[in-house]
C-alpha positions as CSV (number, residue, x, y, z in Angstrom):
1,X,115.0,101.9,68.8
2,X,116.0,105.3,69.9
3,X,118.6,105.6,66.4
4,X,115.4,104.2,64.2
5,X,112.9,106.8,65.8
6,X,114.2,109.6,68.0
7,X,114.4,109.7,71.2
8,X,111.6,112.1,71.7
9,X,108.0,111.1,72.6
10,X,110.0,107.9,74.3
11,X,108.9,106.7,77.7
12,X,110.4,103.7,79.9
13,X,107.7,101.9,82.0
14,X,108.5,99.2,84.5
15,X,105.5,96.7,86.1
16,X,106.2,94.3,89.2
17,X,104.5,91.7,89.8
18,X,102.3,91.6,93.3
19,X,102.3,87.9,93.2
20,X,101.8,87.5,97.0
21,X,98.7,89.8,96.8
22,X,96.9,88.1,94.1
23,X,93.7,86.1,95.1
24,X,93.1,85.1,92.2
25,X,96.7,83.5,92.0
26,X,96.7,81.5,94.4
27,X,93.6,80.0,93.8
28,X,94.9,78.5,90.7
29,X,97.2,76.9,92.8
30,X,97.7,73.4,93.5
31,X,98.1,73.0,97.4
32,X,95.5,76.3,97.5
33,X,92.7,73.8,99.4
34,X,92.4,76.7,101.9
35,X,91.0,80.2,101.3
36,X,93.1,81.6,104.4
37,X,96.7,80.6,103.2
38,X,99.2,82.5,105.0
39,X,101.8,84.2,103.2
40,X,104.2,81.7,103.8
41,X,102.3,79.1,102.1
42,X,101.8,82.0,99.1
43,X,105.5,82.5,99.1
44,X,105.9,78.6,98.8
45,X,103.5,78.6,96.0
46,X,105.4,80.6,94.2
47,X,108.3,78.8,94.6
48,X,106.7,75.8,93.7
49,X,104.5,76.6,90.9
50,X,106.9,79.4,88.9
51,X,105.2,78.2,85.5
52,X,101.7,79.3,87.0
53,X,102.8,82.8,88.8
54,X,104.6,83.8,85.2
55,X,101.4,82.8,83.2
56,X,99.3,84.7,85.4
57,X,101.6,87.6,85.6
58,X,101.7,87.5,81.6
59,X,98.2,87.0,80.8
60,X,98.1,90.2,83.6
61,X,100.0,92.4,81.7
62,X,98.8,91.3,78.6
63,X,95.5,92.4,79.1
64,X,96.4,95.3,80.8
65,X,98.8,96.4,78.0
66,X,96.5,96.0,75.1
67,X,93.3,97.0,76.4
68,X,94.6,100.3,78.5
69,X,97.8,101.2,78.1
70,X,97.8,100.8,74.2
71,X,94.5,103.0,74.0
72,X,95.3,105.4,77.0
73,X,98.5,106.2,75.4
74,X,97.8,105.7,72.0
75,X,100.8,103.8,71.1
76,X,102.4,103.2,67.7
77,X,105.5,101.6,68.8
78,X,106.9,99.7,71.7
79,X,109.0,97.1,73.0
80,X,109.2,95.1,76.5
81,X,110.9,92.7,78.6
82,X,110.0,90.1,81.1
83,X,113.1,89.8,83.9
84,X,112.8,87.5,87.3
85,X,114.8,88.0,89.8
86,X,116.4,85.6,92.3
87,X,114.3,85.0,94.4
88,X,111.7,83.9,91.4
89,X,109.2,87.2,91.0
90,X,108.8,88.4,87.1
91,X,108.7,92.0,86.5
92,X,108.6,93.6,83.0
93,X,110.7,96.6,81.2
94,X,109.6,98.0,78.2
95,X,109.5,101.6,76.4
96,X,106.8,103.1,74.5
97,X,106.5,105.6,71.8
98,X,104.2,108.2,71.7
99,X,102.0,108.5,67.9
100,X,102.8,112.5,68.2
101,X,106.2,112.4,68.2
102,X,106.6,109.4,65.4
103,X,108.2,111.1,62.5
């Protein structure tokens, strides 16, 4: 990207996934028949169910992406990654390109 458009007006962003924080998560969880999980049992979700926590975390960032940061930052170009690491939590990488500095 940086030899097809400059590297000026480029910004790297990184976005981690609170997956053991998320209500809403966990409710969409199988074994979620108790409002007061403990984080154990949340940690063991996550384990369990990584197909729902990445969804979630997707549709997350999806919305988040398109309807603020793509009109905060008024972006023309970008690209993004999704990455887990070991122990199963996603996290995304991506740079963005600012519409002032396209040439």
């Amino acid at each position: 990207m940086i030899k097809q458009i400059g590297p000026d007006g480029l910004i790297f962003f990184m976005f981690s996934a609170a997956n053991l924080h998320w209500p809403k998560l966990h409710q969409l969880m199988p074994s979620n028949g108790n409002r007061k999980t403990s984080a154990k049992r949340h940690h063991q979700n996550i384990v369990d169910n990584p197909h729902i926590a990445d969804w979630f975390f997707y549709k997350q960032f999806e919305i988040f992406f398109n309807d603020i940061l793509k009109k905060q930052w008024d972006l023309k170009d970008w690209w993004f990654r999704f990455k887990w690491q070991y122990r199963g939590s996603v996290h995304v990488h991506g740079i963005r390109k600012e519409k002032m500095h396209l040439q």
